[in-house]
C-alpha positions in Angstrom: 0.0 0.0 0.0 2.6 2.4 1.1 4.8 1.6 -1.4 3.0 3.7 -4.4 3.9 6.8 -2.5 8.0 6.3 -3.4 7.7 6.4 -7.0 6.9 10.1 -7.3 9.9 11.0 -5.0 12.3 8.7 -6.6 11.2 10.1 -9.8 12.1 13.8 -8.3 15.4 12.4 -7.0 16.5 11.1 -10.1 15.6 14.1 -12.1 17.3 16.1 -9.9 20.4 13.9 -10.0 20.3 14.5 -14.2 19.9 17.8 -13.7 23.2 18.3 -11.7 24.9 15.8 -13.9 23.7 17.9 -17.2 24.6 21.3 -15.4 27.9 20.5 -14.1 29.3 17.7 -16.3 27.3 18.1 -19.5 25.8 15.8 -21.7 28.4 12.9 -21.5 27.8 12.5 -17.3 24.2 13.2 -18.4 24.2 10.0 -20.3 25.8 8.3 -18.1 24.0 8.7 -15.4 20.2 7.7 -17.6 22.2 4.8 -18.5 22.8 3.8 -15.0 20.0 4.8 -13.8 17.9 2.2 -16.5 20.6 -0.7 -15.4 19.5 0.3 -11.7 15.7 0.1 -12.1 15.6 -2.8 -14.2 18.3 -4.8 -12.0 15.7 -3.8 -8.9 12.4 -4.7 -10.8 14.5 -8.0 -11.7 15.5 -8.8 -8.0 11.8 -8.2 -6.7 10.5 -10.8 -9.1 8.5 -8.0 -10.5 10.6 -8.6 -14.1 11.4 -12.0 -15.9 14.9 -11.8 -17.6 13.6 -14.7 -19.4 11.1 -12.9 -21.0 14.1 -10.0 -22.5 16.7 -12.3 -23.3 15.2 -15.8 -24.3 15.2 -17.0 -28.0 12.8 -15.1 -30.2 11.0 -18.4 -31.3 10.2 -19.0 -27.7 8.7 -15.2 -27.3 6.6 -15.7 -30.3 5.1 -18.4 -29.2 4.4 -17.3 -25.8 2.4 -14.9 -27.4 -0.1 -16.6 -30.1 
């Protein structure tokens, strides 16, 4: 329940983060930091069982099939 109430301030916080890395570093930190950022999320989502890695990386005949 309480847990739909962090996503609005992690979004701010991680906004803000871009924004310093943009202002102070420029675009290459900038990038960097999205980049990590993605890796970050999708490692947690992963790790909570919330995301199959299976599902992203398995053979492409498999994920068709799932599908149909």
């Amino acid at each position: 329940m309480g847990d739909a109430k962090i996503w609005p301030l992690a979004g701010l916080a991680f906004g803000a983060v871009l924004g310093l890395a943009a202002g102070f570093g420029g675009f290459g930190p900038f990038l960097a930091v999205l980049v990590l950022g993605i890796i970050g999320f999708l490692t947690g989502r992963v790790i909570e069982g919330e995301l199959d890695v299976s599902d992203l990386f398995g053979p492409a005949h498999e994920r068709r099939g799932r599908s149909s």
